[in-house]
C-alpha positions as CSV (number, residue, x, y, z in Angstrom):
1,X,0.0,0.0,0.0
2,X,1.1,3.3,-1.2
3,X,2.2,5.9,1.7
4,X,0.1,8.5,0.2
5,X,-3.2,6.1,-0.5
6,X,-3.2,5.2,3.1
7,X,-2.5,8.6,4.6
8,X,-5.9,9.8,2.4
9,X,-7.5,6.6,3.8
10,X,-6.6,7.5,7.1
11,X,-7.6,10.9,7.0
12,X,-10.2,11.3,4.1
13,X,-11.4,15.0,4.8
14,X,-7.5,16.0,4.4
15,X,-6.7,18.9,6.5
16,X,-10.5,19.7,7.5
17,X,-11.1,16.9,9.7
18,X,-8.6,19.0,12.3
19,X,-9.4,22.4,10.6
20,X,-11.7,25.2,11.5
21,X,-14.8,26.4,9.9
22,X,-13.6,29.9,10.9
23,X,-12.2,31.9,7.6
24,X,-9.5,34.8,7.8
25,X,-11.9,37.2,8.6
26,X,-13.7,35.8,11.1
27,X,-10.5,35.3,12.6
28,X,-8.9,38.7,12.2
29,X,-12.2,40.0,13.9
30,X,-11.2,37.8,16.7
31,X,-7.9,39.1,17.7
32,X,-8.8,42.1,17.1
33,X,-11.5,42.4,19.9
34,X,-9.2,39.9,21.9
35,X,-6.6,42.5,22.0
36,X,-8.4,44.6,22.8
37,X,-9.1,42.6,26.3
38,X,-12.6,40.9,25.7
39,X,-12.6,37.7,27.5
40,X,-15.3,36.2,25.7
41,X,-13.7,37.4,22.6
42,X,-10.7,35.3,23.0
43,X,-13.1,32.0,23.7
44,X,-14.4,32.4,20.9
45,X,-11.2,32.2,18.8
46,X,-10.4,29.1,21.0
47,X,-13.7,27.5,20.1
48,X,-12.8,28.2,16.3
49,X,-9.4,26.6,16.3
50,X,-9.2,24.0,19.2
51,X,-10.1,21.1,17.3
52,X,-6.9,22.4,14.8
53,X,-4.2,22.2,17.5
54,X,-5.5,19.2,19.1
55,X,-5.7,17.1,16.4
56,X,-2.5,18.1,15.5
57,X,-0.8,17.6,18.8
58,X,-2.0,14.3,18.7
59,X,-0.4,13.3,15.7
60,X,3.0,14.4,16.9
61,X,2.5,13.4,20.3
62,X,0.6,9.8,19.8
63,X,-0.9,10.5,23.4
64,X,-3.9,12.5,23.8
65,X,-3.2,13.7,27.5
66,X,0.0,15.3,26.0
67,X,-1.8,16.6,23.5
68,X,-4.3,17.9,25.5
69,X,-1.9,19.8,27.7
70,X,0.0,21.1,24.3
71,X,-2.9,22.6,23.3
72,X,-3.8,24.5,26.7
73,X,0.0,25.8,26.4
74,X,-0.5,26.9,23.2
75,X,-3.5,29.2,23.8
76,X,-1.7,30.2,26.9
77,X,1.1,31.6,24.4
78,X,-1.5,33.2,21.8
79,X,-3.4,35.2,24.8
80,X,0.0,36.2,25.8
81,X,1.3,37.2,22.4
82,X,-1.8,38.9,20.7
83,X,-0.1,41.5,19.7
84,X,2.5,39.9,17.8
85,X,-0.4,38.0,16.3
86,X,-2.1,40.5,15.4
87,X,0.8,42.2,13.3
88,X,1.7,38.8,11.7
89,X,-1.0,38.8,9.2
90,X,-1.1,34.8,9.2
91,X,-2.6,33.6,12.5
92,X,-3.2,29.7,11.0
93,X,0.9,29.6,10.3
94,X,1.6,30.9,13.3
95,X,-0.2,28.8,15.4
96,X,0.7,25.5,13.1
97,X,4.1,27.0,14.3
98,X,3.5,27.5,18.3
99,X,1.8,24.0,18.1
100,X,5.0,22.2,16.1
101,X,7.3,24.4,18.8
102,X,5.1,23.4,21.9
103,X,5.0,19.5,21.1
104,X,8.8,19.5,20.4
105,X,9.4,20.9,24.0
106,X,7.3,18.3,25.6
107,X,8.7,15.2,23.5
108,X,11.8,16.2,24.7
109,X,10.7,16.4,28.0
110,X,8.5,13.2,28.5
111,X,8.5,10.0,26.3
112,X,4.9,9.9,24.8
113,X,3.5,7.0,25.1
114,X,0.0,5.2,25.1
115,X,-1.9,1.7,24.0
116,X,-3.1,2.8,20.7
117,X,-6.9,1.6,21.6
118,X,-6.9,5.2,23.7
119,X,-6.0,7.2,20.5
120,X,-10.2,8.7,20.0
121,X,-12.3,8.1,17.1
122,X,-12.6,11.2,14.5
123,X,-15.1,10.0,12.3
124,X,-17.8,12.1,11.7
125,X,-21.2,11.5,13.8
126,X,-23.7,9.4,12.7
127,X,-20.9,7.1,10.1
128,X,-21.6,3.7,9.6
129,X,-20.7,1.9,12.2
130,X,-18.4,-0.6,9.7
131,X,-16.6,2.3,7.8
132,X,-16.4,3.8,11.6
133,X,-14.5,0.7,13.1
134,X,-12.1,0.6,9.5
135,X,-11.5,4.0,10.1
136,X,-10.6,3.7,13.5
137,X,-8.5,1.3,12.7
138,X,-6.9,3.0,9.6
139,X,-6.3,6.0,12.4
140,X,-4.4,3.3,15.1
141,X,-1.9,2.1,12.7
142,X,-1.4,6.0,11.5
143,X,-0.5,6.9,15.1
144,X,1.6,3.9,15.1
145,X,3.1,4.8,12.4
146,X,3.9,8.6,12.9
147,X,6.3,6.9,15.7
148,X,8.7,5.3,13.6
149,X,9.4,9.3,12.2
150,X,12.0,11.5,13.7
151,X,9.7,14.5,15.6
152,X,11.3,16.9,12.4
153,X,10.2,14.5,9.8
154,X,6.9,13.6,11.6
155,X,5.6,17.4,11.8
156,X,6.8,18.0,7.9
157,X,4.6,15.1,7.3
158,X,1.6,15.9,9.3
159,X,1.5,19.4,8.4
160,X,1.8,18.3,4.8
161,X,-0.1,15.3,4.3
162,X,-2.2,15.3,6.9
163,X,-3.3,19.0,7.6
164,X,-3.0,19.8,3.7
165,X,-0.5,22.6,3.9
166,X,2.0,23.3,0.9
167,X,5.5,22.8,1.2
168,X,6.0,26.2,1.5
169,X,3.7,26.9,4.5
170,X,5.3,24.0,5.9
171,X,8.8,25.4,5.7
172,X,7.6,28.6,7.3
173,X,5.7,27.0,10.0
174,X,8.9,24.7,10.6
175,X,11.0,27.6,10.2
176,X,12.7,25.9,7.3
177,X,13.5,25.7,3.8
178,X,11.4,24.0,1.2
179,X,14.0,21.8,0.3
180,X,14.5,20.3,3.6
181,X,10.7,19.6,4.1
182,X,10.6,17.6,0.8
183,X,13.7,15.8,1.9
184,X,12.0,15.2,4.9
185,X,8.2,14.5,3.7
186,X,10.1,11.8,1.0
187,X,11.6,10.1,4.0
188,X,8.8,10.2,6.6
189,X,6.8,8.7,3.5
190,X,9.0,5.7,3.0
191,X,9.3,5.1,6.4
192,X,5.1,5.2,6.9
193,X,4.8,2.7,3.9
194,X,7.5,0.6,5.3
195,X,5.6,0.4,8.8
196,X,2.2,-0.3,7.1
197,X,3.2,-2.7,5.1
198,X,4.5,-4.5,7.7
199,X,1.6,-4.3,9.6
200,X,-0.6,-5.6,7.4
201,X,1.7,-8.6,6.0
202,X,1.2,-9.3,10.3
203,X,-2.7,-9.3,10.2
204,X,-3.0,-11.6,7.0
C-alpha cells in the first residue's frame, strides 16, 4: 500500500477533519476584539481553532493527555502574544508553528506513550458503524506509524499530508526551507509505507 493512499484513507477530509470552519476574517475580527481585552472574545477564537491544535498535537505526540496539555500551552502563548499576532497577518501559520514548537518541547521532556486503543475516534457522527470501526482502525496504525518518524520528519509530514499545507507553508511554519521539508516528507513517507506494510503482512 502506497504511503500516500493510506494517509488519504486515514484521513479522508485531508486537512478539515482537524481544521476550522472559521475563515481569515472571522479570525482577524477575533484578535482584534481579543486585543483589545474581551474575555469572551478570546473564547471564541479558542472554540474556532481548538479542534486544529488538538488534532494536530496528537499526531506528533501519539498521546492524547500530552496533547491535551500542548494545546492548553498553546493558547496560553496566543493570549499572551496577541499583539504579535495581530501584526503577523497569518494567525493559521503561526499557530501551526506554536503547536509544532510546543510539542517538540514536551517530547523532549517526557517519552509519549499510550496503547493505541486510547487514540479517539474522528469520524464524523452518525458514520456507519463498519466504515467507523475501519477507520478507526486505519487512524491506530497512522499513530503507530507517525512513531517510527524522527519528531522533524513527523511534523513536515503531518503538516503536509495530513493538515494539507503546501510545502512552503510548511517550511515557514517549521522555520525551514522548502528543500528540507521535501527531503523530509520523501523520508517520513517511505518510512510510513514501510511500517504499514509490515503491519498488514502481520494481520493476514
Amino acid at each position: 500500500m502506497r504511503a500516500l493512499a493510506f494517509l488519504a484513507m486515514a484521513n479522508p477530509a485531508g486537512g478539515t477533519d482537524a481544521g476550522t470552519n472559521a475563515g481569515p476574517d472571522a479570525s482577524a475580527r477575533a484578535i482584534a476584539a481579543a486585543r483589545t481585552g474581551g474575555l469572551a472574545a478570546f473564547e471564541t477564537l479558542m472554540r474556532q481553532h481548538e479542534r486544529l491544535v488538538l488534532v494536530t498535537a496528537l499526531r506528533l505526540l501519539g498521546n492524547i493527555e500530552d496533547a491535551k496539555d500542548a494545546s492548553q500551552e498553546v493558547f496560553l502563548r496566543l493570549y499572551r502574544n496577541l499583539g504579535k499576532v495581530g501584526a503577523s497577518g497569518n494567525f493559521p501559520a503561526w499557530l501551526y508553528r506554536v503547536t509544532v514548537n510546543v510539542c517538540y518541547d514536551m517530547g523532549r521532556k517526557r517519552a509519549s506513550s499510550v496503547p493505541m486503543e486510547d487514540v479517539p475516534n474522528l469520524a464524523a457522527p452518525g458514520a456507519d458503524p463498519q466504515e467507523s470501526a475501519a477507520g478507526t482502525e486505519r487512524q491506530r496504525v497512522l499513530h503507530m506509524s507517525l512513531r517510527v518518524l524522527s519528531a522533524k520528519e513527523r511534523a513536515a509530514l503531518v503538516l503536509r499530508d495530513l493538515e494539507g499545507l503546501s510545502t512552503g507553508e510548511v517550511a515557514r511554519a517549521l522555520g525551514s526551507s522548502e528543500a528540507t521539508v521535501r527531503s523530509q516528507i520523501s523520508q517520513a513517507r517511505v518510512k510510513v509505507k514501510d511500517f504499514v506494510e509490515r503491519y498488514f503482512r502481520r494481520r493476514v
